[in-house]
C-alpha positions as CSV (number, residue, x, y, z in Angstrom):
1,X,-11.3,0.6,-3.7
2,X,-9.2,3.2,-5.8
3,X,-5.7,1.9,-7.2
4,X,-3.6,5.4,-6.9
5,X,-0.1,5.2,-8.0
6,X,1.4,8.4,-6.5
7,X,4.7,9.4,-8.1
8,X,7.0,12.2,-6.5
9,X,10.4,13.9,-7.3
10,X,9.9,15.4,-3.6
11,X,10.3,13.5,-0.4
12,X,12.3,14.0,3.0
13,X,15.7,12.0,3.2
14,X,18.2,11.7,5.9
15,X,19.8,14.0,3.2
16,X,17.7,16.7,2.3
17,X,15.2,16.3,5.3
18,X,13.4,19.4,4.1
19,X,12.3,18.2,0.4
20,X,8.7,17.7,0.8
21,X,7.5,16.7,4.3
22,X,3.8,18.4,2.9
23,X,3.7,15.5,-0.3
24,X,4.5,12.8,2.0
25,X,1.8,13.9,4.8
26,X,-0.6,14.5,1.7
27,X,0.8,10.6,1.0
28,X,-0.3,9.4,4.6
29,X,-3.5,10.8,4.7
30,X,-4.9,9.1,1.5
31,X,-3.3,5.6,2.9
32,X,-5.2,6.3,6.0
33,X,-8.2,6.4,3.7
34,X,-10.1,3.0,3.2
35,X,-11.4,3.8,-0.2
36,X,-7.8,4.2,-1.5
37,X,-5.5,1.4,-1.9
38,X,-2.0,3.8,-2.3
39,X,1.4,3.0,-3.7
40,X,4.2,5.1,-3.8
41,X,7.1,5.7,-6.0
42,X,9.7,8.5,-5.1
43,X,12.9,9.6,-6.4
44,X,15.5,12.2,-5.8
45,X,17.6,13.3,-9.4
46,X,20.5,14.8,-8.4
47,X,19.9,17.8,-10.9
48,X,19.2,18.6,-14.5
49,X,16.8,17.0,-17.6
50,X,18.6,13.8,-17.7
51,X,18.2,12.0,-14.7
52,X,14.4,12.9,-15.2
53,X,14.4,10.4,-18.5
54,X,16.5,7.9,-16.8
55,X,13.5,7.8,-13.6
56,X,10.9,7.1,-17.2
57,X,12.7,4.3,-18.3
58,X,13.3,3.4,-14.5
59,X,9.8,3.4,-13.9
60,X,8.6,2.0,-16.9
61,X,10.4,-1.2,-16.1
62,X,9.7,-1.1,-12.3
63,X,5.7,-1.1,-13.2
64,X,5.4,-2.8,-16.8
65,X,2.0,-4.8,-17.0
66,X,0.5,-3.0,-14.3
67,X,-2.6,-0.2,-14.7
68,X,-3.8,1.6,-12.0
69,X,-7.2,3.9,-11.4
70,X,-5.1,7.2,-11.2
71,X,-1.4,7.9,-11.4
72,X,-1.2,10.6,-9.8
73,X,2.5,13.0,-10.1
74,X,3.4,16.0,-8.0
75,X,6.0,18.3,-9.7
76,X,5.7,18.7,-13.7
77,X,9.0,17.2,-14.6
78,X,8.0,14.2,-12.4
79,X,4.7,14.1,-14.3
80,X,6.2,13.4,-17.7
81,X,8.3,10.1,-16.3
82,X,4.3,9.1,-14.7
83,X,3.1,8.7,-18.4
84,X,5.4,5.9,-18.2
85,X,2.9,4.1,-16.1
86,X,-0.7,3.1,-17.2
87,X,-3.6,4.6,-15.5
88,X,-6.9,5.3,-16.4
89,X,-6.4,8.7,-15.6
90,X,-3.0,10.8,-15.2
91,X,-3.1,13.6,-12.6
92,X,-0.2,16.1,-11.9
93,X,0.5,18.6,-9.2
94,X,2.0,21.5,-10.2
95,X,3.8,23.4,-6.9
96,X,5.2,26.7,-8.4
97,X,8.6,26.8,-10.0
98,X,7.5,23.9,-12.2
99,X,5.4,26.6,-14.2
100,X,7.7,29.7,-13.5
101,X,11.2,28.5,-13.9
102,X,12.0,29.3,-17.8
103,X,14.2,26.1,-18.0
104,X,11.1,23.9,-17.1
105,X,7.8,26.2,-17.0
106,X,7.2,25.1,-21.3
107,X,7.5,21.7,-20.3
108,X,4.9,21.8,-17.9
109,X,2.6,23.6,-20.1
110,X,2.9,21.1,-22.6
111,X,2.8,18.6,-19.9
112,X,-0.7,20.2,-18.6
113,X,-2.2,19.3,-22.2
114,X,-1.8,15.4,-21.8
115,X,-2.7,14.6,-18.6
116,X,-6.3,14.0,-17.8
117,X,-6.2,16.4,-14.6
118,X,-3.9,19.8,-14.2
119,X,-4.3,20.3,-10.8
120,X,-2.1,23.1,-8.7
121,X,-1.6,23.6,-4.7
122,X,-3.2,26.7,-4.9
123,X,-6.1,28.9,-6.6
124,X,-3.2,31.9,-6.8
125,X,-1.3,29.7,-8.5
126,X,-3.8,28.5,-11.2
127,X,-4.9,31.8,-11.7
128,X,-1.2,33.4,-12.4
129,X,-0.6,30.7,-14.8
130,X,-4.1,30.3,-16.5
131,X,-2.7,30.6,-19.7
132,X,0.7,28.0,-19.6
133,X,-2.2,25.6,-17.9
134,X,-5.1,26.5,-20.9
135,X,-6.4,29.8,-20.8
136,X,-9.7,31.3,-20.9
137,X,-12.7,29.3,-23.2
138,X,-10.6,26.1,-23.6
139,X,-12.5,23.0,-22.3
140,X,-10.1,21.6,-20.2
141,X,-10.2,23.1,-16.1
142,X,-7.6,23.1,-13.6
143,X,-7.8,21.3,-10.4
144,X,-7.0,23.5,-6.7
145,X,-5.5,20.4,-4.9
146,X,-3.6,21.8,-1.6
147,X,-1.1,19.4,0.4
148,X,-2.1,21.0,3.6
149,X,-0.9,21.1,7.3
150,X,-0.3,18.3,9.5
151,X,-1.8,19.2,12.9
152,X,-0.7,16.0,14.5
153,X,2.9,17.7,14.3
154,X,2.2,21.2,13.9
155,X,0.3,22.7,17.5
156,X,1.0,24.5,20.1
157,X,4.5,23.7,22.5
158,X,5.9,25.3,26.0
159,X,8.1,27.9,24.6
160,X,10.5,28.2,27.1
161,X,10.9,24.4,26.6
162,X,11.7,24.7,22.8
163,X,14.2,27.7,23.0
164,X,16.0,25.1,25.3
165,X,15.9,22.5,22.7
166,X,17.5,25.4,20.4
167,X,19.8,26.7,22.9
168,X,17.9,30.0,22.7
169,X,17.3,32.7,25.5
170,X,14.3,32.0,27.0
171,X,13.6,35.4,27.6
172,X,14.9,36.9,24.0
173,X,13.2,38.4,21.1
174,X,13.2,36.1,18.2
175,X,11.6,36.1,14.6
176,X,11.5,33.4,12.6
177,X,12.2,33.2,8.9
178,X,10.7,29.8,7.9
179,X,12.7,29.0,4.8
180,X,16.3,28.4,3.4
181,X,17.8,31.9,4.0
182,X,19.5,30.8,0.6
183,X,16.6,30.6,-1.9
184,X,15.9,34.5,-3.3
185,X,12.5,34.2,-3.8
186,X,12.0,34.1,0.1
187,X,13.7,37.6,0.6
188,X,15.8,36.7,3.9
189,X,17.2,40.4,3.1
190,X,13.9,41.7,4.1
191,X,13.4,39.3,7.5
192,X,16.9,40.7,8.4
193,X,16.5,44.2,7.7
194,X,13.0,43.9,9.8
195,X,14.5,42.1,12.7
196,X,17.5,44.6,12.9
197,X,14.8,47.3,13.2
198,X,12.6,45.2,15.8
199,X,15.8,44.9,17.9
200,X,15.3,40.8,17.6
201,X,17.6,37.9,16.3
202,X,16.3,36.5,13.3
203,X,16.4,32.7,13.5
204,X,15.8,30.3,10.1
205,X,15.8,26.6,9.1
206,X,16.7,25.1,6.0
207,X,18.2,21.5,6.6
208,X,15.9,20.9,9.3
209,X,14.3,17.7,10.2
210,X,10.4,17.7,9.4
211,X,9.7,16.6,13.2
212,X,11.8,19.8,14.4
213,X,10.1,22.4,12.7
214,X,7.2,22.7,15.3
215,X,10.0,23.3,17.8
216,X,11.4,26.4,15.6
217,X,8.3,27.9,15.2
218,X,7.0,27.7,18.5
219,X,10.3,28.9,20.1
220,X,9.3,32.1,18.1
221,X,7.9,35.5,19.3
222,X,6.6,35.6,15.8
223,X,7.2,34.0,12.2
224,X,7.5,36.2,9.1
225,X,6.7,35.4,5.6
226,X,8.7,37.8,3.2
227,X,8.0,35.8,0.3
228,X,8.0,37.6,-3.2
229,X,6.6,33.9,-4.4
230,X,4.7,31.1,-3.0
231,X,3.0,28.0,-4.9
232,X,1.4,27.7,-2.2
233,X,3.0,28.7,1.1
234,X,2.6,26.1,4.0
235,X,4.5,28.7,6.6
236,X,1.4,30.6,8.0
237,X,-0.7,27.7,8.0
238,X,2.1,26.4,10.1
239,X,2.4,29.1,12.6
240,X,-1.4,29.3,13.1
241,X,-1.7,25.6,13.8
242,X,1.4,26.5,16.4
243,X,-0.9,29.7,17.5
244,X,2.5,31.5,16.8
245,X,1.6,35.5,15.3
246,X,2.4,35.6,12.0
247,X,2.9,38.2,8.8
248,X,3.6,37.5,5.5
249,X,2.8,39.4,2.3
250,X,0.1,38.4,0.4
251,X,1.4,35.4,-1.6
252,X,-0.5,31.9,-2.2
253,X,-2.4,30.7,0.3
254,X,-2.0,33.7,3.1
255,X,-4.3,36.3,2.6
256,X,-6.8,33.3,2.9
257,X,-5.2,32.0,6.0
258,X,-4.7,35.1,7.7
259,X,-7.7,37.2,7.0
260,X,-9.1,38.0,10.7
261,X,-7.1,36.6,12.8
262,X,-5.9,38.5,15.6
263,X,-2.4,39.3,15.8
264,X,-1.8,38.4,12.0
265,X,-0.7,40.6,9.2
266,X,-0.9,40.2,5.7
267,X,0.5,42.9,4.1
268,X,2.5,43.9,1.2
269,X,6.4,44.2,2.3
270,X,6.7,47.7,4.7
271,X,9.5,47.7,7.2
272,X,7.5,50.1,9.3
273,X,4.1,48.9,9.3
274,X,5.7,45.0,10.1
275,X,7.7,46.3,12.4
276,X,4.8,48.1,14.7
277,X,2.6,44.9,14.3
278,X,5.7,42.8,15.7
279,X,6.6,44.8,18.8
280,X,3.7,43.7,21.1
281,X,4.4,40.0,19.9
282,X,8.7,40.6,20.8
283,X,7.2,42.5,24.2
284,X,5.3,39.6,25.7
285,X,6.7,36.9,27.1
286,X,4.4,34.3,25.4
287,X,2.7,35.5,22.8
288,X,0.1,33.5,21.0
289,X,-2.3,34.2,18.3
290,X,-5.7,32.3,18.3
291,X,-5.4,30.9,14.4
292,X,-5.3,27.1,15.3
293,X,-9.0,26.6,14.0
294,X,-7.8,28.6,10.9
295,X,-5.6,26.2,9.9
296,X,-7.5,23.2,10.7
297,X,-9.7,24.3,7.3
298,X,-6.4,23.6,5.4
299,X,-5.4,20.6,7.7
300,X,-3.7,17.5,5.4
301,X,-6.3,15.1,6.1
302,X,-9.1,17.8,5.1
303,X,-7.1,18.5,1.6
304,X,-6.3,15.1,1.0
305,X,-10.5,14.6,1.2
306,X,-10.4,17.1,-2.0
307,X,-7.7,14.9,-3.6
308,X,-9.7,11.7,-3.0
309,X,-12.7,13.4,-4.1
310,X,-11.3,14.4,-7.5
311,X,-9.9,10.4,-7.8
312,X,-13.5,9.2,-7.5
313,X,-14.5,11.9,-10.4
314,X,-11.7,10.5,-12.6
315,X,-12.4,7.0,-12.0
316,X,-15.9,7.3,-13.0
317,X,-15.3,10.0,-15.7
318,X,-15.0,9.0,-19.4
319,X,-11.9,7.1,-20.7
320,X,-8.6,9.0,-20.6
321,X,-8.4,11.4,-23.9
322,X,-11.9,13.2,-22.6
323,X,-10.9,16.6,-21.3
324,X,-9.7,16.4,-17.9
325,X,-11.9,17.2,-14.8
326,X,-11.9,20.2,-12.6
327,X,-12.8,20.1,-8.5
């Protein structure tokens, strides 16, 4: 059995419910595993550098003496304070703004050099950033290691039953921007200029409990996926397993996800063209797109298989300093 110390910067709090739901069902899914003997270390810094060297120290002391199989880090800043622990091998996770942010994207590059395995959530990712991560003809590869959906929570619900939970209309027109309507890089300007042209109220989460986000989307005529960047972009996994119609443009993991399904549209940003694949969505009463089987590809038990399959790799690879391995 695997030791695997998994260390995480993002996990759901009574506080900040929304911080990572998709690491910690990535989390359950390998303890659910037999061959994997997981423990978990996560913290929260409350913002900036410094609290990031204070978790190192933190967790140098918290695990001194101890050496595990893999220690494995998701965000890049969180993967520096993981080299505190001892592992055979060193994995980090890299989900987006850890490579793209200019306060922290040379850190992570740096970063990528030490560890034994680079991995990111998604191939679009790892291709944009080839060269922060390595670059063409260097020996070292980059791991594609998704968090996925959780299908036990995201699936189909009544939705006349939800918009009661919400206090919705049953009988209105309602899109769903599945983000905080406060981060820029999500474009809530376009989901409101497309649901003041559809004639529908645009409804969005951002505090929202992990457990009520099924209720959101299904209480939806149809989610919409603005993005201008995604690591990876769990919303129109979401809304497939859900069988809620979706659009989004063609960031991380969607044109993937979306490609053939009926009632889907990945497309770049065009108020028009959006708009006319909405309206028979907002003009039926229960719409429903059949993408359920879609998203069970990218379920979180299926992704956390490719995760436990690069751990085995790394156990039984050469002793940490080789180049890392790719999956």
């Amino acid at each position: 059995m695997l030791e695997v110390l998994v260390v995480t910067n993002m996990w759901p709090t009574g506080a900040r419910p929304a911080l990572g739901p998709f690491v910690r069902d990535q989390v359950e899914a390998l303890r659910a595993r037999e061959d994997i003997d997981l423990e978990l270390h996560w913290f929260v810094p409350p913002g900036g550098l410094a609290p990031y060297v204070r978790a190192a120290f933190d967790i140098a002391r918290r695990f001194r003496g101890r050496r595990y199989d893999v220690v494995h880090a998701h965000y890049g800043l969180t993967g520096w304070c993981a080299l505190a622990v001892r592992g055979r091998a060193h994995v980090v996770t890299y989900h987006g703004d850890d490579l793209r942010l200019r306060k922290v994207a040379g850190l992570g590059a740096l970063l990528s050099r030490l560890v034994t395995l680079p991995a990111t959530v998604s191939g679009d990712l790892a291709r944009s950033e080839a060269r922060r991560l390595g670059g063409p003809g260097e020996r070292r590869r980059v791991a594609v290691l998704p968090c996925g959906v959780d299908l036990a929570r995201f699936r189909p619900l009544d939705r006349r039953r939800c918009r009661e939970r919400l206090g919705l209309d049953p009988d209105g027109r309602y899109l769903l921007f599945p983000a905080d309507p406060a981060r820029p890089e999500k474009r809530h300007d376009r989901a409101r200029a497309l649901a003041d042209a559809a004639g529908a109220e645009l409804i969005a989460y951002s505090a929202t409990p992990p457990e009520l986000v099924p209720t959101y989307i299904n209480a939806a005529n149809a989610v919409v996926v603005t993005s201008e960047r995604e690591g990876f972009g769990l919303a129109p996994l979401e809304a497939l397993a859900c069988e809620v119609p979706v659009v989004a443009t063609p960031i991380g993991i969607a044109p993937l996800a979306l490609e053939g399904v009926p009632g889907a549209l990945c497309a770049e940003f065009d108020l028009e063209r959006w708009r006319a694949a909405l309206e028979p969505h907002l003009s039926s009463p229960d719409p429903r797109a059949p993408g359920r089987r879609r998203a069970e590809i990218f379920s979180s038990a299926r992704m956390a298989e490719r995760v436990a399959i690069a751990y085995r790799e790394l156990a039984c690879a050469d002793p940490p300093g080789s180049p890392g391995l790719g999956v």
